[in-house]
C-alpha positions, -999 to +999 in steps of 0.1 A: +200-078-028+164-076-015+137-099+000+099-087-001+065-092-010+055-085-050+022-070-049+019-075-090-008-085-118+001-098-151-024-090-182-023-104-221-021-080-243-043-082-273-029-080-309-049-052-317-039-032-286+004-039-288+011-013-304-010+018-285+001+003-251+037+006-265+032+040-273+016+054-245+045+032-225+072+052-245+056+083-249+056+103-220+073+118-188+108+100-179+118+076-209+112+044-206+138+015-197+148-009-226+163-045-218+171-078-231+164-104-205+173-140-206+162-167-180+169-202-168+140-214-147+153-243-129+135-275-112+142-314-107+136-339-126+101-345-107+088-309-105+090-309-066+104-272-063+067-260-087+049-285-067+059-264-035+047-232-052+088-221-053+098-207-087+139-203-084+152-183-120+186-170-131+182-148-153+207-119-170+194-082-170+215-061-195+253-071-185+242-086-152+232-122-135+203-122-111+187-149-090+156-146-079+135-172-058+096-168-059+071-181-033+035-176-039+020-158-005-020-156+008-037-138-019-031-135-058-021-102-057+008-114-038+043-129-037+070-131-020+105-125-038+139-128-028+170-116-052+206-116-052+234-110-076+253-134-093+286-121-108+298-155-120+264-163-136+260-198-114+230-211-092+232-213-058+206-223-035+225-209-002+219-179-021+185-173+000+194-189+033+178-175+059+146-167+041+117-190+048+117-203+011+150-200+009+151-228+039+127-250+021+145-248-010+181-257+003+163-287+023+144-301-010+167-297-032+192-316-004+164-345-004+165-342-036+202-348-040+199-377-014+177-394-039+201-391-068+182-359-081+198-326-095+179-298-101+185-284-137+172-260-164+132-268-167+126-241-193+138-205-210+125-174-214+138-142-239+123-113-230+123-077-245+110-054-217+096-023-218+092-007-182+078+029-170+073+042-134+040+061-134+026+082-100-011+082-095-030+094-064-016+066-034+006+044-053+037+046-072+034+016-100+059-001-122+043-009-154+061-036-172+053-047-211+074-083-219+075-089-251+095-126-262+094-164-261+089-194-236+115-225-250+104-257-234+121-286-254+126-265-287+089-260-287+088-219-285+058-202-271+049-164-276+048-142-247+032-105-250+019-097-214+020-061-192+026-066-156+018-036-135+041-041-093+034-019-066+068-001-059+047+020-028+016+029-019-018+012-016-028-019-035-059-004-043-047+024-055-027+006-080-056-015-089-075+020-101-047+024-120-048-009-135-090-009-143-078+023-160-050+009-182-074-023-188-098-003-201-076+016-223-061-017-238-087-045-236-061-062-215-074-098-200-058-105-166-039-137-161-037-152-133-004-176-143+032-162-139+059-176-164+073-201-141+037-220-142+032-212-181+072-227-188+066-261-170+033-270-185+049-260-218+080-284-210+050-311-203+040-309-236+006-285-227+005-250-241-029-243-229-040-231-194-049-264-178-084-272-163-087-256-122-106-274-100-119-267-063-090-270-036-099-264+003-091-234+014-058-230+035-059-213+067-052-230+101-078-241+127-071-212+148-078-181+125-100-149+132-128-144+111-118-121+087-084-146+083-107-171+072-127-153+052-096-138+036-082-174+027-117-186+014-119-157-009-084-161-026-093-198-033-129-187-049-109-156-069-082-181-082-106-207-086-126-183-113-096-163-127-077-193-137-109-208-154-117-178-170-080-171-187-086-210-197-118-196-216-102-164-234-070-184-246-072-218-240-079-252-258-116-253-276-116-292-265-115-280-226-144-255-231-172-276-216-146-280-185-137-249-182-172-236-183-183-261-157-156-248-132-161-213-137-196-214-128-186-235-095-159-213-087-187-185-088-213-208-069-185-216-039-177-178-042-212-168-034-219-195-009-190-183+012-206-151+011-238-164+031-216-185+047-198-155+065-228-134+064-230-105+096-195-120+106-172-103+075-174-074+053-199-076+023-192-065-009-214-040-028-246-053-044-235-046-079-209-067-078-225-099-065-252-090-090-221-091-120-218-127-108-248-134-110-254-122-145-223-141-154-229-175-138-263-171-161-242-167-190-220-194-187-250-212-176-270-210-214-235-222-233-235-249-206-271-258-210-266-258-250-235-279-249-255-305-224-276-308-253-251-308-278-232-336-267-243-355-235-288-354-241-281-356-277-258-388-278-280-409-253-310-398-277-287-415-305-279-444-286-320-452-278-326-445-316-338-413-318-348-400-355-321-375-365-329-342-357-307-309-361-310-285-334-313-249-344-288-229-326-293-212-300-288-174-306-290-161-269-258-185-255-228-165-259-194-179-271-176-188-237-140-174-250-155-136-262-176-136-232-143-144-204-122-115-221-152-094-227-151-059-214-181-063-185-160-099-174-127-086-170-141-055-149-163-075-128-126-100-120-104-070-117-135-054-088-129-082-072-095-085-065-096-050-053-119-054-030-098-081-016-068-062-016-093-033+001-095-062+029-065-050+048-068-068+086-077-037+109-062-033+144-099-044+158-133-056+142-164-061+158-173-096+166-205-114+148-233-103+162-249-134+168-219-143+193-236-115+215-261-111+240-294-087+232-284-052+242-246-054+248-219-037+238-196-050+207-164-073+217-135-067+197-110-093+183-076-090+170-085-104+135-052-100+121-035-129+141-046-164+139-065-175+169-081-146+177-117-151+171-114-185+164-137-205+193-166-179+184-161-187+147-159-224+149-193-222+172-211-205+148-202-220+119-212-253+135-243-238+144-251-221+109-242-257+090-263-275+118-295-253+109-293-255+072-287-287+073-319-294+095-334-278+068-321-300+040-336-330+060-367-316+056-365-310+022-351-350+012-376-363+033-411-345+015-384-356-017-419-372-034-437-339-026-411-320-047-422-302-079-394-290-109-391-257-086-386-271-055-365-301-065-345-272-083-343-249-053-332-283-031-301-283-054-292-251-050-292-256-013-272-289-017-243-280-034-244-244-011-241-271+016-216-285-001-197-260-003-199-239+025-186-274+049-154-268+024-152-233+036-154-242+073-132-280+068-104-263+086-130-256+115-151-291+119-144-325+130-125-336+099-149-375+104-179-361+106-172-334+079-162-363+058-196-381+060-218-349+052-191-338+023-198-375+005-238-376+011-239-341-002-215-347-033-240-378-040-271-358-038-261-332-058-248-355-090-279-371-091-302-340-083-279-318-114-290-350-133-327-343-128-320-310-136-298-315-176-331-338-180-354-312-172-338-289-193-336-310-222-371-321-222-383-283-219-362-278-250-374-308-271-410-296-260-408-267-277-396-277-309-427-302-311-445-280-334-421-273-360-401-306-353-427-334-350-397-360-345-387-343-310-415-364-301-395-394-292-369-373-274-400-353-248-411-397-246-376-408-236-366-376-213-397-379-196-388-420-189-358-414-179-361-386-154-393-410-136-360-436-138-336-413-123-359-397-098-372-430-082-330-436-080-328-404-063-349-415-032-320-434-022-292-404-018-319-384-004-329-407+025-290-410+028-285-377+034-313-374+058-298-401+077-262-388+080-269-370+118-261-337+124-225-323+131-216-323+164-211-295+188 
């Protein structure tokens, strides 16, 4: 049949909201389209079609079979699709020769064969759909409400979720569409299709699992703004999938999923200095949202540190018993990741990195030229254009901070609560920005800096739960005389774990600076 590019985002739909978005789905212009749909997601045995980021489905669409094979592509608005009729309702992986995914899938599931491995049927899906093409200024959108069931082992899972595709038009376009629709609906985006959602189902786990960190994927020879694109979508998927873990997910992962989140926002800003007077910056308001956000998530983190962590070592050192009052300023983590301001602040995001089409030419960084010249241009929509002048300055911008940082670990004795507190916040921006540029740097060298900075900032975010917690005992002194013993044991153990500290500071003093 066809082979393209989805350009689509998937949102739950809240109980409350079913039956209004039904309505207004129905309810005007050309009727709506009604079907049944019925799919077969298969897989091996060992997963290594998901584990390639292929979904490959069969699935029958009123009184006919269609198979469809499913790449993810370099955003998360994106993905690439390839479909083709099946009269006599069978598999077959030849199917999508000649596609690049198609390739790929033919060859694993050959190796696969070669090792005494068929691929079968991982999972099921039954699906009422709902579907109505709407027109808005620039795009023409498909908006699609599934209503059904994931079977994984006889163990059924509900689905309700609206997907809105491109069909033509601009992405961001659609995406004021979408914000429009969200609104309307109090829809929560998810980032996870239904192949993902069906195999962690058929591995016995219903809930969103924990996202950490992955390195960025964009080759050693990318243009600026390629780099800057691929750094972005690991951020965005970084905090999306985190977040949808927070609205709907397990109340056991909370603590996780809080911790992530508010790294994925952390890397996310960091690569925003990072690429600072080389890329595109986004407005004010919306680096502001995360900020406002990461502070949120910070007070339910800073509460559950208490909770659980502080509070257990106090126990084990034979602290009196002594009942916290809660905190009425920390948020619950799940209303807060599908609250109205949240869900705004993700879906302005993703449109501004759909608004980060790859122009004919950009102006190089204007560090890379001399005082008084004219711009140069670089073709940043091809890898390797751009790329010397970006791996020079990125060397030169994680040399100078990190001069910097050696300042700051060797006047380490010197440091008060703010300036031990501002040297972390450095650190793990450190950190994180050597991930952003990992394709770029002497994989070695970026290797020794990654450890000494991972060391230095565990021990410096210990400093910083103690400091915390002994602020918070502190002020319950006067109305709880017992807290007492925890400001005495807080106050030993941070001199303890300070005087450890010397050590990963003069280490990461020591580790040289990257090369040129």
């Amino acid at each position: 049949m066809n082979a393209n590019l989805e350009i689509e985002l998937k949102f739950l739909v809240p109980d409350a909201a079913r039956a209004r978005l039904a309505t207004e789905l129905a309810g005007r212009g050309t009727p709506p389209r009604r079907v049944w749909l019925t799919a077969a997601y298969l897989d091996t045995p060992d997963l290594r079609l998901a584990q390639a980021g292929l979904a490959w489905r069969l699935r029958r669409e009123g009184g006919r079979w269609v198979q469809a094979l499913k790449s993810a592509s370099r955003s998360g608005l994106e993905r690439f699709e390839h479909e083709v009729l099946r009269p006599d309702g069978r598999p077959d992986p030849a199917a999508h020769a000649g596609t690049g995914p198609g390739d790929q899938l033919i060859a694993l599931l050959a190796q696969a064969r070669a090792e005494g491995l068929e691929a079968g049927v991982r999972f099921q899906t039954q699906v009422r759909r709902l579907t109505r093409r709407v027109r808005t200024r620039g795009a023409v959108v498909d908006i699609a409400l599934d209503e059904g069931r994931l079977l994984a082992g006889g163990e059924p899972q509900r689905l309700r979720e609206v997907e809105f595709e491109l069909v033509s038009g601009s992405p961001v376009a659609m995406l004021g569409l979408v914000e429009r629709w969200r609104q309307r609906h109090a829809l929560i985006y998810d980032p996870r299709n239904k192949a993902e959602r069906g195999h962690h189902l058929a591995a016995g786990e219903p809930h969103p699992p924990l996202r950490k960190a992955r390195a960025p994927a964009y080759a050693k020879e990318a243009g600026v703004l390629h780099a800057f694109g691929a750094v972005l979508d690991e951020c965005l998927a970084h905090l999306s999938r985190n977040l949808i873990g927070l609205a709907v997910g397990a109340p056991e992962r909370r603590v996780e999923h809080v911790h992530q989140a508010r790294v994925a926002i952390r890397r996310l800003r960091s690569a925003l200095r990072a690429f600072r007077g080389w890329a595109p910056e986004p407005p004010a308001e919306w680096v502001d949202g995360l900020r406002a956000l990461f502070a949120a998530l910070g007070a339910t983190r800073d509460r559950d540190v208490l909770a659980s962590g502080v509070a257990a070592e106090l126990a084990r050192a034979g602290a009196p018993p002594l009942a916290l009052p809660a905190e009425a300023d920390a948020p619950d983590p799940a209303a807060l990741a599908r609250s109205g301001d949240t869900q705004r602040l993700l879906l302005a995001w993703l449109a501004w990195r759909a608004g980060l089409a790859l122009p004919e030419a950009v102006a190089a960084p204007a560090a890379a030229r001399a005082p008084g010249t004219a711009p140069e241009y670089e073709h940043s929509g091809e890898p390797g254009s751009g790329a010397p002048a970006l791996k020079r300055l990125a060397r030169q911008r994680l040399r100078r901070w990190h001069k910097g940082l050696v300042a700051s670990c060797r006047a380490f004795d010197e440091l008060d609560d703010e300036a031990l507190h501002d040297l972390r916040k450095r650190v793990k921006r450190q950190r994180y920005v050597f991930e952003c540029f990992a394709p770029l740097l002497p994989a070695k060298a970026a290797a020794r800096h990654l450890q000494a900075l991972a060391a230095a900032q565990e021990v410096l975010g210990e400093i910083n739960d103690l400091s915390v917690a002994r602020a918070r005992y502190q002020a319950l002194v006067p109305t709880y005389p017992a807290a007492w013993f925890a400001v005495g044991w807080l106050t030993a153990r941070l001199a303890e774990v300070r005087e450890g500290a010397r050590e990963e500071m003069a280490r990461l003093a020591a580790v040289g600076a990257l090369p040129g």
